[in-house]
C-alpha positions as a Markdown table, in Angstrom:
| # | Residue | x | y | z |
|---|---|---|---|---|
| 1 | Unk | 14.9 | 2.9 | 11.0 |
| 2 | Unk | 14.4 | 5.7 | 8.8 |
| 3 | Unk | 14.4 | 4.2 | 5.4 |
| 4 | Unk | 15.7 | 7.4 | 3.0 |
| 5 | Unk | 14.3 | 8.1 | -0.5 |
| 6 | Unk | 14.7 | 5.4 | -2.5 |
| 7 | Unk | 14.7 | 2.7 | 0.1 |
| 8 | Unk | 12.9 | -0.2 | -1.0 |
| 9 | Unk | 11.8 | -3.2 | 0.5 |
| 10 | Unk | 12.1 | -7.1 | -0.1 |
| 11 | Unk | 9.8 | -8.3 | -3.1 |
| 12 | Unk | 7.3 | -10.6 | -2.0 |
| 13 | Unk | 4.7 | -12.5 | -3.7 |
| 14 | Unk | 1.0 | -12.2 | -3.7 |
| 15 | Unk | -1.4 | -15.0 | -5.1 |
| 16 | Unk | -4.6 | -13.3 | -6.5 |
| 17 | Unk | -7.2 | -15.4 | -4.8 |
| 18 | Unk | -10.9 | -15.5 | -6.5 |
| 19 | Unk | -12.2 | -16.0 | -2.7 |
| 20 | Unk | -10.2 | -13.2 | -1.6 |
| 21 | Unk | -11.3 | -10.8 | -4.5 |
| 22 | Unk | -15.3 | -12.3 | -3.3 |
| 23 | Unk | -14.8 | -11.3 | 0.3 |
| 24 | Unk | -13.4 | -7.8 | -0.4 |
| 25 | Unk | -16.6 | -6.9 | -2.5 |
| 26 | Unk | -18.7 | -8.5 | -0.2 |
| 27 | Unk | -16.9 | -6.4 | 2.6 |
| 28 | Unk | -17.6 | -3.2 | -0.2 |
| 29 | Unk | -21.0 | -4.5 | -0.1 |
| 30 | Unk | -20.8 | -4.4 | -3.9 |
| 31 | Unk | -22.6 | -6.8 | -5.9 |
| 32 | Unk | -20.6 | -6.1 | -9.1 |
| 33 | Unk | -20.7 | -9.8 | -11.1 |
| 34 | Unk | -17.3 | -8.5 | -12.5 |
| 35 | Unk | -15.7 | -9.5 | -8.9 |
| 36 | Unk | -16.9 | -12.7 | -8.8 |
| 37 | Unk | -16.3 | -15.9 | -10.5 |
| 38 | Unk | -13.1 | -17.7 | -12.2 |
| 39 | Unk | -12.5 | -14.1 | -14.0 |
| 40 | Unk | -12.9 | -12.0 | -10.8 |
| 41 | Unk | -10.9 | -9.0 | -11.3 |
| 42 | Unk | -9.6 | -7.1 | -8.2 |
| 43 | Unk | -11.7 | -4.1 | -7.0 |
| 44 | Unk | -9.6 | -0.9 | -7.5 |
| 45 | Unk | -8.8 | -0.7 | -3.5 |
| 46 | Unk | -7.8 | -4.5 | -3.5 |
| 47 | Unk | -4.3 | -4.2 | -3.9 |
| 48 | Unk | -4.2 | -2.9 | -0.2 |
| 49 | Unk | -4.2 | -5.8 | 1.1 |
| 50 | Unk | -1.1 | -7.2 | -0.5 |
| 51 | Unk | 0.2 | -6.4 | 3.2 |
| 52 | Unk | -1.2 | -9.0 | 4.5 |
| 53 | Unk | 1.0 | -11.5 | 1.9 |
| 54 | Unk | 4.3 | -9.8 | 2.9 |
| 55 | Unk | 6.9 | -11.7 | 5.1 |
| 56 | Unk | 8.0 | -9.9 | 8.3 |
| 57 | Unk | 10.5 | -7.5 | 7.7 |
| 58 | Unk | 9.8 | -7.2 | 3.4 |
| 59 | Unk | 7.7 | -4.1 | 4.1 |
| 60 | Unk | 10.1 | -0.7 | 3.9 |
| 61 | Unk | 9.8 | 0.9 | 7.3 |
| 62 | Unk | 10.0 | 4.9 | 7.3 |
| 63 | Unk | 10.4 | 4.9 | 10.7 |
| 64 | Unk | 7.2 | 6.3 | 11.9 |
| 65 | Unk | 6.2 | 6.5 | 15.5 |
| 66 | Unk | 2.6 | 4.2 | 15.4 |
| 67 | Unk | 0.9 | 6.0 | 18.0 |
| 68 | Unk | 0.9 | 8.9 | 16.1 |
| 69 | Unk | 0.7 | 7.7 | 12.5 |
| 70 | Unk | -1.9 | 8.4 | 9.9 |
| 71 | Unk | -2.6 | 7.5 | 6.7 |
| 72 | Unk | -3.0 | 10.8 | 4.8 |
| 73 | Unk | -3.6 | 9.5 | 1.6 |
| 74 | Unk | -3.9 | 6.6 | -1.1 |
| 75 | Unk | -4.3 | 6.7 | -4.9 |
| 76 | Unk | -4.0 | 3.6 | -6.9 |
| 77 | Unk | -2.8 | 3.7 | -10.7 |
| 78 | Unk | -3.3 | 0.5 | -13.1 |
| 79 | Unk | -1.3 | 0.2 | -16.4 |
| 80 | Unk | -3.6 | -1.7 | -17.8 |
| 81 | Unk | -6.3 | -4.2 | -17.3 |
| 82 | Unk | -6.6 | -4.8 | -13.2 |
| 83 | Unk | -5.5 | -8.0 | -12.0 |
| 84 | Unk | -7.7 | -11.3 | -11.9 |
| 85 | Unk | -8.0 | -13.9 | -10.1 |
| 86 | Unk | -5.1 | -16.4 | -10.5 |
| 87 | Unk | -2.5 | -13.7 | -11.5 |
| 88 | Unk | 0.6 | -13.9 | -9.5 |
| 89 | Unk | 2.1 | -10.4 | -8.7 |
| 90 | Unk | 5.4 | -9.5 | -7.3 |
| 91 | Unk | 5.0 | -7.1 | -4.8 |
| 92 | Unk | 8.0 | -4.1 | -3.4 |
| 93 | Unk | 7.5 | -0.8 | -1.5 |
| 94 | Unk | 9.7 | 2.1 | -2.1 |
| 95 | Unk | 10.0 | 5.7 | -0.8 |
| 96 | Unk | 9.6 | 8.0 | -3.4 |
| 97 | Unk | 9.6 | 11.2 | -1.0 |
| 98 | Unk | 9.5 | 12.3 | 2.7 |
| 99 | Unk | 9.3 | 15.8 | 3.8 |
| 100 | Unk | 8.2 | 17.5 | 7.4 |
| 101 | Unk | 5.8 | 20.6 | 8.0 |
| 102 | Unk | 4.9 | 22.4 | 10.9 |
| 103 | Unk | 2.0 | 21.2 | 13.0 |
| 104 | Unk | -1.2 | 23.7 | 13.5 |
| 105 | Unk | -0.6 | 22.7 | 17.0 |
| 106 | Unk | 3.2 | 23.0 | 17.3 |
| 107 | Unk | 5.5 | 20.9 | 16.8 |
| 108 | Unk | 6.6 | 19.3 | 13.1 |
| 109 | Unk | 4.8 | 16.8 | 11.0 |
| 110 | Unk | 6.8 | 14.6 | 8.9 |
| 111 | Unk | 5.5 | 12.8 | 5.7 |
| 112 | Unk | 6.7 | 9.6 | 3.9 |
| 113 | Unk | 4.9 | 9.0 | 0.6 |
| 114 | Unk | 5.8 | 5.3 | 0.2 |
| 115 | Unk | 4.7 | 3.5 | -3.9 |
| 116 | Unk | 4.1 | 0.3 | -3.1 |
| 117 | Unk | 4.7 | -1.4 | -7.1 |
| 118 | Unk | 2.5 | -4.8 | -8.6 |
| 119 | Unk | 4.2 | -6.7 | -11.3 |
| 120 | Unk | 3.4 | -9.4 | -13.4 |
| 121 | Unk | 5.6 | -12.5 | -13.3 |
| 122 | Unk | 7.5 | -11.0 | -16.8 |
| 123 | Unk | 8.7 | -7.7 | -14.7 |
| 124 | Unk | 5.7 | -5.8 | -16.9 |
| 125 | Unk | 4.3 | -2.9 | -13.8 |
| 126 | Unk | 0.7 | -4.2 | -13.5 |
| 127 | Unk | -0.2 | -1.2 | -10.7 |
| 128 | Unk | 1.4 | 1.4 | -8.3 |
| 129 | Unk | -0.1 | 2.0 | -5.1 |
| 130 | Unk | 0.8 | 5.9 | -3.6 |
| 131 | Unk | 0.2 | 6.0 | 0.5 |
| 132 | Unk | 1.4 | 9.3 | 2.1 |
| 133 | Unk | 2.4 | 8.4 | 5.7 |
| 134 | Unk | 2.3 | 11.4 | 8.4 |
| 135 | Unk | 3.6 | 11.0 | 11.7 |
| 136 | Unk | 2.1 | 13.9 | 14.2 |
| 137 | Unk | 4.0 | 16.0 | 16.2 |
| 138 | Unk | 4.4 | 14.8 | 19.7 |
| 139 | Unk | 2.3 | 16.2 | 23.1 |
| 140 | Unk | 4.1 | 19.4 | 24.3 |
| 141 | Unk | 6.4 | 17.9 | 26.9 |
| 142 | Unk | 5.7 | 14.4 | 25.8 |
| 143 | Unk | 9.3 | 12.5 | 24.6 |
């Protein structure tokens, strides 16, 4: 499916777990005492893997081709103080914009830039998440 702009997905929730926020530093291999402890906050990248929370299907789908998907780019923007642990966030994708380009080696590119939005449980927008998608042109010959 090629999801258009302004496609969104289901909601889904995601439970901002103190040992989850713990394991992604460690991962980081940051010490930072600010993501440890009853009030862990997230580490900026965190929010990433609110994928992992989402029920089959809840995640918009842009229609990509995986074998030749990349993930161009990610910026993260928080509205205020990050998350902690213990804050419950609603979590919805959207497509804000998709566009193609010509490929260097023939062939068209084409881009989704997908915001994937955190909110607290009273609606307030907590986060935004940006990820440009870009699907490769195919092989010469390849179908």
């Amino acid at each position: 499916m090629n999801a258009p702009v302004g496609a969104r997905g289901a909601e889904y929730e995601m439970v901002v777990e103190r040992g989850k926020i713990a394991e992604f530093a460690t991962a980081m291999q940051s010490e930072d005492p600010a993501y440890r402890g009853p009030g862990a906050i997230v580490p900026p990248t965190f929010l990433t893997s609110s994928a992992l929370w989402a029920p089959e299907g809840a995640r918009v789908d842009v229609g990509f081709d995986r074998k030749r998907l990349l993930h161009g780019e990610q910026e993260y923007v928080f509205h205020g103080p990050p998350p902690r642990a213990g804050d419950v966030l609603t979590v919805v994708d959207r497509v804000e914009d998709r566009y193609e380009k010509p490929g260097k080696r023939g062939g068209k590119m084409r881009f989704a830039v997908v915001v994937t939005e955190y909110r607290a449980p009273d609606g307030t927008l907590v986060a935004e998440g940006r990820s440009t998608l870009i699907e490769t042109a195919p092989k010469a010959g390849a179908q």
